[in-house]
N, C-alpha and C positions, 0 to 999 in steps of 0.2 A: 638518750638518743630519740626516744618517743617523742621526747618533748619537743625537739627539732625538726618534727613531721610538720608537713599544713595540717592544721586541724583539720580534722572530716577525711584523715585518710584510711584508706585500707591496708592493713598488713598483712600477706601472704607468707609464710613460713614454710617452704617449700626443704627444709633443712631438717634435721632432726627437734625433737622438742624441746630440749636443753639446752639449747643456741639462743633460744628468746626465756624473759625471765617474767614465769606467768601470772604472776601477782601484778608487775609493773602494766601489765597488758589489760590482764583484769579491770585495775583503776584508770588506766587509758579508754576503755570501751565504756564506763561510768562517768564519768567525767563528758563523755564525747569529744576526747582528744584522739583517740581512735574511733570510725564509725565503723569497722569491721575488721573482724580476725581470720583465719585461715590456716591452722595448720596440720601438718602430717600425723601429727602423733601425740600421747599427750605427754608429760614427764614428773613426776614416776610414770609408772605403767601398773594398775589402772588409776586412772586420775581417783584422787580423794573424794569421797561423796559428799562434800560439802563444800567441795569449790565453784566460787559466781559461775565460774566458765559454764559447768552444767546445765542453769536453769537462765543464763544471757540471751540476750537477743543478739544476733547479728556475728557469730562468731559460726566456725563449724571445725570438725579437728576429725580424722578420718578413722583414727583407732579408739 
């Protein structure tokens, strides 16, 4: 479904965090088929200490 965005969009996840699948997100904000993330929570809970999401640019997650 990522891949059906315009390039350079933003995705807000204003859902829980298990609704979007964070690996595909991850390679979308690398890639720059996403230029930003957005979301509520991370999933699991606490995010792995060695996922991109942590040390990315341009993403933010609140928990």
């Amino acid at each position: 479904m990522i891949a059906r965005m315009k390039r350079g969009a933003y995705l807000v996840n204003t859902a829980r965090g298990k609704i979007c699948n964070r690996d595909a997100i991850a390679r979308a904000l690398e890639s720059g088929q996403l230029a930003g993330y957005a979301g509520d929570v991370w999933f699991p809970q606490p995010a792995p200490k060695d996922h991109p999401w942590r040390s990315m640019p341009h993403h933010a997650c609140e928990r």
